[in-house]
N, C-alpha and C positions, 0 to 999 in steps of 0.2 A: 553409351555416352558417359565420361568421367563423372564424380559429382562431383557437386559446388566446393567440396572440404580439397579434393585431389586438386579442383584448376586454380586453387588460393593458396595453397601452401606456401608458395614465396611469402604471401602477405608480412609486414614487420609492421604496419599501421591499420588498427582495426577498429572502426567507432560504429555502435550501435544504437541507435534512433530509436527511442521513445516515450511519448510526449506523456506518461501518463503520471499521475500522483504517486503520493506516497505506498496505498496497497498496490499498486500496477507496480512501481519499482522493487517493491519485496519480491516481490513473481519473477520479474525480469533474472534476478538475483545468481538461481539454479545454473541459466542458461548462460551467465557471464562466466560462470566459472570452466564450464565447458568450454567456449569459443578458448579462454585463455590455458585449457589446460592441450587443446590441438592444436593451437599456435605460440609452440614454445619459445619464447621470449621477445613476442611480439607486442607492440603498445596498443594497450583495450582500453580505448574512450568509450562515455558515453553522451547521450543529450538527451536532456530532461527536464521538466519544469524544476524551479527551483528545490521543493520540498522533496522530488526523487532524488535531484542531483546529492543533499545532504546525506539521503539516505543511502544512495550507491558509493560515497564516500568511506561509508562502513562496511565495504565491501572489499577487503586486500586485493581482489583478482582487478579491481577496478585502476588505469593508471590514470585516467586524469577524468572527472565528470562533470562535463559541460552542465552550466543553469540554459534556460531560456528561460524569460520571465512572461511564466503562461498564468494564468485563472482561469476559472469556472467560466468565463466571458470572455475570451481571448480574442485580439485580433489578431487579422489574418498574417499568416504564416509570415509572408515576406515583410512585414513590418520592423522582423527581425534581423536586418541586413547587415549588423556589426557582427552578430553572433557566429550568424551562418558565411561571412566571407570571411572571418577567423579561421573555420574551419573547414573553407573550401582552400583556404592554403596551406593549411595540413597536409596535404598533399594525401589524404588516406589511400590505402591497397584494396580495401575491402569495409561493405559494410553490410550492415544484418538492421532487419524491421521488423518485429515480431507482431503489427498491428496493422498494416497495409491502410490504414485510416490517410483520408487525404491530404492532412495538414502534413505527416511525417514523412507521406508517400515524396510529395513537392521538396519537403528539406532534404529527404534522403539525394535525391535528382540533383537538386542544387549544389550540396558537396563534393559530386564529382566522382568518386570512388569508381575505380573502373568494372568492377564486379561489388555487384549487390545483391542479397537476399532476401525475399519479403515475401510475409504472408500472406495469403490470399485474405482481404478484409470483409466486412459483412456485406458491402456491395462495393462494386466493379465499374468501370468507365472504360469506354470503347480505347482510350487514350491512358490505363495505367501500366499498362504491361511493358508499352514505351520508356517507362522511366524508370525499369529495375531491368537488370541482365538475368535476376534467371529468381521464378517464385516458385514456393512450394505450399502444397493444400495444410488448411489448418486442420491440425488433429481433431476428434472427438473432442466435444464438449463434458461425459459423464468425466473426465478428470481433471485435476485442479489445475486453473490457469499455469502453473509454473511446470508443469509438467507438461502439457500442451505445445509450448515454448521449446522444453526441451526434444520431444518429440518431431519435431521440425527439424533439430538438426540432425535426426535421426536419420529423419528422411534425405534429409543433403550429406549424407557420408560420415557424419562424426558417430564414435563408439563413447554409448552414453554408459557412464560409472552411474550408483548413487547417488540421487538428488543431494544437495548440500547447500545452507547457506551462508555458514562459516562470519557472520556479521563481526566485526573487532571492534567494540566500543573505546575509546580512549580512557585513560587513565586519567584527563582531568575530565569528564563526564562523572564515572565511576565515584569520583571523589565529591561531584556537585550530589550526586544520588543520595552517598552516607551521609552528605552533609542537612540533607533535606527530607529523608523519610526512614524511618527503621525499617528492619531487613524482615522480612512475612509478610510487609504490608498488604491487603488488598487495593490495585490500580482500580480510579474508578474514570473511565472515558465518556463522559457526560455529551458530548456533542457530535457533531457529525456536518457533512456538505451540506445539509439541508433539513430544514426543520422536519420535512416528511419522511426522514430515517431518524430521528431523536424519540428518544421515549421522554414522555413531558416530565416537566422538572419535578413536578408537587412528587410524580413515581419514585425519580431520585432521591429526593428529600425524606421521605418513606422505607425506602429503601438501607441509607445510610444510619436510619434513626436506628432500625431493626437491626440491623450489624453489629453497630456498638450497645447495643442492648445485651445482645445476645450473649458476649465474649468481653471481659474487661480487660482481653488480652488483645483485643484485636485492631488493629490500625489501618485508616484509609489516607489513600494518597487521591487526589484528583485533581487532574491537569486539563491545559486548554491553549486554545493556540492565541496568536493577540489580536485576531477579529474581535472588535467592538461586541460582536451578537453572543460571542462564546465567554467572552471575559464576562457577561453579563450573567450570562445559567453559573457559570464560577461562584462567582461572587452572591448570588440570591443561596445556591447551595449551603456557602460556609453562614450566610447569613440565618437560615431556618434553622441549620443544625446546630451550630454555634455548639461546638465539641473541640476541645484540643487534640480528641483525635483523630482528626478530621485534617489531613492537611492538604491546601489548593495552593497550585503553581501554576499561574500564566504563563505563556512564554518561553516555555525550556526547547530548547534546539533538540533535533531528532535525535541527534547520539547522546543529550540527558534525558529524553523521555527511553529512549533505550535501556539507560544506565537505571531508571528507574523500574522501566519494567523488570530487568533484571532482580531486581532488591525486591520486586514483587511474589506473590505466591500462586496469585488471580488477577486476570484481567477480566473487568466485565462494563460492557460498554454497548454501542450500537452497530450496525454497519459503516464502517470507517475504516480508516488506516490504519489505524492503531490495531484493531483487530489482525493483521495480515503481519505487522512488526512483531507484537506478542507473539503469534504463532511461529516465525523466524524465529525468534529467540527462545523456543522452547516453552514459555509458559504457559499453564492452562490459560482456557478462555469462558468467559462464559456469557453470552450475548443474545440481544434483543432484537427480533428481526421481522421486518414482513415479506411477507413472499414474491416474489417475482422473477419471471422468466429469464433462465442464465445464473439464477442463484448459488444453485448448487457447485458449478465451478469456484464461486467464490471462496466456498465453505472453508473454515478449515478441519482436516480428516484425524479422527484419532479420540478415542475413552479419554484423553485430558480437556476437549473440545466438547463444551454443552450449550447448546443454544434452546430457543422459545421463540415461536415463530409464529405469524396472524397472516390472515388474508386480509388484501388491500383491496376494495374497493375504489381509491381515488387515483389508483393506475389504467383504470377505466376510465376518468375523468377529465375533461380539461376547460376551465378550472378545475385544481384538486382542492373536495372539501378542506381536506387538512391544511391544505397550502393557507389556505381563506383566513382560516382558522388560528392557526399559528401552531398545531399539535395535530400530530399524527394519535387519532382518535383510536385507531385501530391499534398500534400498539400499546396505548391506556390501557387497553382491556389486559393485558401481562400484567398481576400488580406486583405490587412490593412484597407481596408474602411469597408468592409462587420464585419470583427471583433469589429472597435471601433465603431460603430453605434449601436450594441447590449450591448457595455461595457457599451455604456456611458447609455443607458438606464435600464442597469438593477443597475449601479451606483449610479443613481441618484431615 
């Protein structure tokens, strides 16, 4: 039997469906560039909640990147009917689902594309196989999501080069960055989706104090997005440190928090998005984490990537103490000294 690459070759319209955030759209990233480098010169959409779409924006292989406007709480899939019959009159050739999950399983169906591809997701419905033309098993998990991805198309016929993410920040990003932080700075990514992946502030605040102690050379940058909950750890941060070199930005769009990572030297944050942008972009990383099944996919690989890591107890839980709480107790125990003693070394 042909593969899925051999019976699409006509394709000149190709959109790829998936619904996940900012680290899930860095991932997606490798495999964009493959679909667009087998289908030469044909048009690669994608669809993705808002914060992916900006971020597959920076993506050149990308030609046009659909928002939907998803959250952590999203309603159901068809709510979105302006979005999704835009792009059932796209008339697409082909589309690609790297998560088989059922909200993106249904939009894929919806669009129409007369040949689809999609992963086999974590569970199955007597009734999914009905609405893709043709899937393929998901890779191993011992390797990083983005790789996993591209391994799929491996299995459907494409000859896979080196992974690449190739991200192109704009020129007026770049220029928001130098306008807003000096160039070594240390990024510091204070927050995360949920309080039970944040390391508590007082750690932060601790942490920052110990940085600028250490080095009269040395400069922090730390950003936040403009949830009410995150502007808040922001703001108490520059508030205890109260350091000019200490600088906080609410607010900066994915390609200035980009432009900023760039101008960085260290990213050191939590389990977040930011972690998987940094890693795209080439900068160390160095992050706080507790443990839990599927992790390791997440990781990022490589001597410029250092992390600290705890055992969760409240993933046993439901209520999770932490949750209750408003801090993840288990990551408390990483302090401020064991963190900045690895910063300042992979810093300098």
């Amino acid at each position: 039997m042909r593969s899925f690459l051999e019976r699409t070759r006509f394709a000149s319209k190709i959109i790829v469906i998936d619904f996940g955030f900012l680290g899930d759209s860095v991932h997606l990233v490798p495999a964009l560039w493959e679909i667009k480098r087998h289908y030469a010169g044909a048009e690669l959409h994608t669809l993705s909640a808002a914060v992916g779409a900006e971020l597959l924006g920076l993506a050149p292989c990308v030609d046009h990147p659909w928002a939907i406007p998803l959250t952590t709480k999203s309603p159901s899939w068809w709510k979105h009917w302006d979005v999704l019959w835009a792009l059932r009159r796209q008339e697409f050739d082909a589309a690609f689902n790297f998560t088989g999950s059922d909200r993106s399983l249904f939009a894929t169906a919806f669009i129409g594309a007369p040949w689809s591809l999609v992963c086999e997701g974590d569970r199955g419905h007597f009734w999914s196989h009905w609405l893709a033309s043709d899937w393929v098993q998901r890779g191993t998990r011992q390797m990083p999501v983005f790789e996993q991805r591209r391994q799929a198309l491996a299995a459907s016929g494409f000859s896979l080069e080196p992974a690449r993410f190739d991200l192109r920040v704009p020129e007026e990003a770049k220029r928001y960055a130098r306008e807003k932080i000096p160039e070594n700075s240390v990024h510091l990514s204070i927050n995360a989706s949920t309080p039970l992946k944040e390391w508590p502030l007082d750690n932060w605040i601790a942490l920052a104090k110990l940085l600028l102690a250490a080095d009269a050379s040395l400069r922090l940058a730390a950003t936040c997005s403009l949830q009410p909950r995150e502007q808040a750890r922001l703001a108490a941060l520059a508030k205890a440190v109260d350091d000019p070199r200490l600088v906080c930005l609410a607010g900066p769009s994915i390609a200035q928090l980009a432009a900023i990572l760039q101008r960085s030297r260290l990213q050191i944050g939590g389990d977040s998005g930011v972690l998987h942008l940094a890693m795209a972009l080439g900068v160390p990383t160095l992050t706080v984490l507790r443990d839990h099944a599927g992790l390791d996919e997440w990781l990022p690989v490589g001597e410029q990537h250092r992390h600290f890591m705890v055992a969760c107890r409240c993933l046993e839980q439901d209520p999770a103490d932490c949750l209750t709480a408003g801090k993840a107790s288990c990551l408390a125990s990483i302090t401020a000294s064991q963190v900045a003693e690895e910063a300042l070394r992979q810093w300098r």
